[in-house]
C-alpha positions in Angstrom: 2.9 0.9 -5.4 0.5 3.4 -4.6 -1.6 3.0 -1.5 -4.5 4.4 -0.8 -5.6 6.7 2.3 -8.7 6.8 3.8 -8.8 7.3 7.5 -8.3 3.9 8.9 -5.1 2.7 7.6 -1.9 0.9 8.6 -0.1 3.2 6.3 3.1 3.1 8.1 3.9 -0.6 8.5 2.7 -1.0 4.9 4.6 1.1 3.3 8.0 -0.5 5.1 6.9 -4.0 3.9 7.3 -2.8 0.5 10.8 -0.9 1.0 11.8 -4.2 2.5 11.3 -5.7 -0.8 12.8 -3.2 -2.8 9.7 -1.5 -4.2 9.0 2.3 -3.8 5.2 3.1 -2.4 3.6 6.7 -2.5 0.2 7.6 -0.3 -2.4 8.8 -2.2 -5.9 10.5 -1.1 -7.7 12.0 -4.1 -9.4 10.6 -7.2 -6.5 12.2 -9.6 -4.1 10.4 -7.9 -5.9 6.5 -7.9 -6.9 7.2 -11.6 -3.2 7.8 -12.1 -1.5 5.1 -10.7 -0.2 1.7 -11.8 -1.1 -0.5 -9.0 -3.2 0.2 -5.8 -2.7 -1.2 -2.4 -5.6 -0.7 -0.4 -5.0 -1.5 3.5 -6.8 -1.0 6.8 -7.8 -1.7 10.2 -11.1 -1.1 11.8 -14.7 -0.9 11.3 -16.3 -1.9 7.8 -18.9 1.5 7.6 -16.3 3.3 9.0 -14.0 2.7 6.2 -16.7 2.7 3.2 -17.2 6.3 4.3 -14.0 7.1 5.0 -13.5 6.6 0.4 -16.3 8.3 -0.1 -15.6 11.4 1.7 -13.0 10.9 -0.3 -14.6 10.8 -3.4 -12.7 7.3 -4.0 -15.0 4.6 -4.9 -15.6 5.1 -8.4 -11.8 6.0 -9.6 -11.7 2.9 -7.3 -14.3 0.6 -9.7 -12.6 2.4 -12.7 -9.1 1.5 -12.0 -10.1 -2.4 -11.5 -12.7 -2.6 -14.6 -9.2 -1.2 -16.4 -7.5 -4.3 -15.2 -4.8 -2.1 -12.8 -3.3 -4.7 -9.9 -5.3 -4.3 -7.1 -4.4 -6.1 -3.3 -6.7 -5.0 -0.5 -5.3 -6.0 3.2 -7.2 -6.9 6.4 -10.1 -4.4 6.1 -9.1 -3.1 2.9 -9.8 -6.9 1.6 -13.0 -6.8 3.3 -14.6 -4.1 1.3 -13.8 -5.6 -1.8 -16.9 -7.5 -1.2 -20.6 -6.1 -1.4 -21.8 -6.1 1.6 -20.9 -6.5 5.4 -23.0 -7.4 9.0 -20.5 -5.7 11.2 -23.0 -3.5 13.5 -25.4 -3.1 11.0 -25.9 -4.0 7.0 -23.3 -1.8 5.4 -22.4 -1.9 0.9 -19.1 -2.6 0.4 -17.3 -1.8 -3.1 -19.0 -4.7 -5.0 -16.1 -5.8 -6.5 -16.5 -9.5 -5.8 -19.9 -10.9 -4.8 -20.4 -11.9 -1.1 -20.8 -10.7 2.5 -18.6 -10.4 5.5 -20.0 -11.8 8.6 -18.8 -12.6 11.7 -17.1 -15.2 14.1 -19.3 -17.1 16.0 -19.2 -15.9 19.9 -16.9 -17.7 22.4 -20.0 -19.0 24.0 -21.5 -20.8 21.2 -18.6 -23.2 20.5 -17.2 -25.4 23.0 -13.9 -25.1 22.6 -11.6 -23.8 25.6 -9.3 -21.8 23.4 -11.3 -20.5 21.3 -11.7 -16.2 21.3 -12.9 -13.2 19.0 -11.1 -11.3 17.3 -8.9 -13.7 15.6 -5.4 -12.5 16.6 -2.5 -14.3 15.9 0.0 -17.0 13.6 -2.5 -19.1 11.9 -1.6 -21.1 8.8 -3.3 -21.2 5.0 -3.9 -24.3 3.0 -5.4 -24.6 -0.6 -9.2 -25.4 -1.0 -10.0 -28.6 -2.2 -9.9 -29.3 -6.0 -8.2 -25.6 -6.1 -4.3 -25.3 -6.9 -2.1 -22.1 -6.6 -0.3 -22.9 -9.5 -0.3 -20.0 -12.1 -0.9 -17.5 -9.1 1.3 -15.3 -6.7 1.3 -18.4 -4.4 3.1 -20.6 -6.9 6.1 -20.5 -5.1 4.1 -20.7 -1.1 4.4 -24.1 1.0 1.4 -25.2 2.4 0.2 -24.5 5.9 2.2 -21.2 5.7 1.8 -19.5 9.0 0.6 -15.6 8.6 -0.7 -12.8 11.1 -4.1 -12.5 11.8 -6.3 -10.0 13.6 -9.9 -9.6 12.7 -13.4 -10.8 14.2 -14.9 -10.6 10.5 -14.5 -12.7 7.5 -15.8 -12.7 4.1 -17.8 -15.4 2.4 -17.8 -15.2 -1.2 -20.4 -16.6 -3.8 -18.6 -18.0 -6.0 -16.3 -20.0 -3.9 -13.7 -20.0 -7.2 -12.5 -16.8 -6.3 -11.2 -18.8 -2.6 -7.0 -19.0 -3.4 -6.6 -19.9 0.3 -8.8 -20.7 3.5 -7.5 -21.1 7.5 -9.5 -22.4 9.7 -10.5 -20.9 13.6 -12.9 -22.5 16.2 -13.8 -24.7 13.9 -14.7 -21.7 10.8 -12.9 -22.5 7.5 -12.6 -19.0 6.1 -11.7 -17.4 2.6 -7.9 -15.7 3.7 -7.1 -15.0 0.3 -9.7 -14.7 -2.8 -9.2 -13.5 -6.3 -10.8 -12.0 -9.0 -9.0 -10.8 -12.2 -6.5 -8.1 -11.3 -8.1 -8.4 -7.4 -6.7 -9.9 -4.5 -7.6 -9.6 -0.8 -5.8 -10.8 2.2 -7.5 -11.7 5.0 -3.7 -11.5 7.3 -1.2 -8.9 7.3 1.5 -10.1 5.1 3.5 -6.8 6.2 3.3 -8.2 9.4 3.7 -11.8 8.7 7.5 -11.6 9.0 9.2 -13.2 5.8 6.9 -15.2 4.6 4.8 -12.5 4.4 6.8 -9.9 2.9 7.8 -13.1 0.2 3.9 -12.9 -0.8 4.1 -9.0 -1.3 7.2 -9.5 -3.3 5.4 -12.6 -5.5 2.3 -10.0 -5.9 4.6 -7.6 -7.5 6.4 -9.8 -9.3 3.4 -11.7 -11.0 2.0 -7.8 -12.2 5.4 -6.7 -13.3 6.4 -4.5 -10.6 10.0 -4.7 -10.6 12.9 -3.0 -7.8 13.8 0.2 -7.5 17.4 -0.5 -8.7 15.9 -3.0 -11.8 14.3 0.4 -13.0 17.4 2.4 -12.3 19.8 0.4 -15.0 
């Protein structure tokens, strides 16, 4: 798994959730690198513009389109899942990667919902369900129960176009929520699934499995 490092990144907690599930991960920074590798994680926590220019200091965002136009396995996390889309609000209109059609907006404030719970960011265990008329079958969620419980943190969320690239919504203050969409080789993840405990690392493990990323020891025989 190679994951990709540009400023803003949970690097550390990521790359343990994939040595819990037996997969080696390396941290990249450079364009030689992405256009190298096999399968790209790209993670991250805070601010949208922030990370869009933290890739192209880089000079990241086209190996970056290259690598998925290719077909390569691509799983963006939190932020990272974020820019996959075109465009965000989050303090000011910022252009995302483009790589799926939509724009991230945000949570409606406390004070506009009357609901006594209710707070931004979104932090916390909150569960996934299947959209209606959708169906995981075929897809790294094959094997997930519904209402799965994963670990949230964010005051954004994306909202696709085409509402067929939706896998999985959750629902806060009333907001149902695209929590994991796919395109292709693409996936974004609204939660943490290196956070999510088990069930989280169990999606990791069925993303690798699904693109053929097998263990460390499977590789070794």
């Amino acid at each position: 798994m190679t994951i990709i490092d540009y400023g803003l990144n949970n690097l550390k907690s990521v790359s343990k959730g994939f040595e819990k599930i037996g997969r080696s991960s390396k941290v990249v920074d450079t364009p030689e690198e992405v256009l190298s590798a096999k399968c790209l994680v790209l993670p991250g926590i805070g601010a949208f513009e922030d990370g869009m220019n933290g890739l192209k200091k880089r000079g990241l965002i086209d190996p970056i389109t290259q690598k998925v136009s290719e077909g390569t396995p691509f799983l963006g996390i939190c932020l990272g899942m974020q820019m996959l889309f075109t465009e965000s609000e989050e303090f000011g209109l910022h252009k995302g990667l483009d790589l799926i059609k939509g724009r991230v907006i945000a949570f409606k404030a406390p004070e506009e919902l009357n609901i006594d719970w209710y707070k931004v960011p979104h932090m916390g265990w909150n569960e996934i369900i299947t959209p209606t008329g959708s169906t995981w079958d075929g897809s790294f969620l094959e094997e997930t129960k519904e209402e799965t419980n994963l670990y949230f943190v964010h005051s954004f969320y994306p909202v696709p176009e085409d509402k067929r690239v939706i896998l999985a919504t959750t629902e806060h203050g009333k907001q149902v929520f695209a929590s994991i969409v796919q395109k292709g080789s693409v996936v974004g993840t609204q939660f943490h699934p290196e956070k999510s405990g088990e069930l989280g690392l169990s999606l990791l493990e069925s993303f690798c499995d699904i693109n053929n990323i097998g263990k460390e020891e499977e590789k070794n025989e």
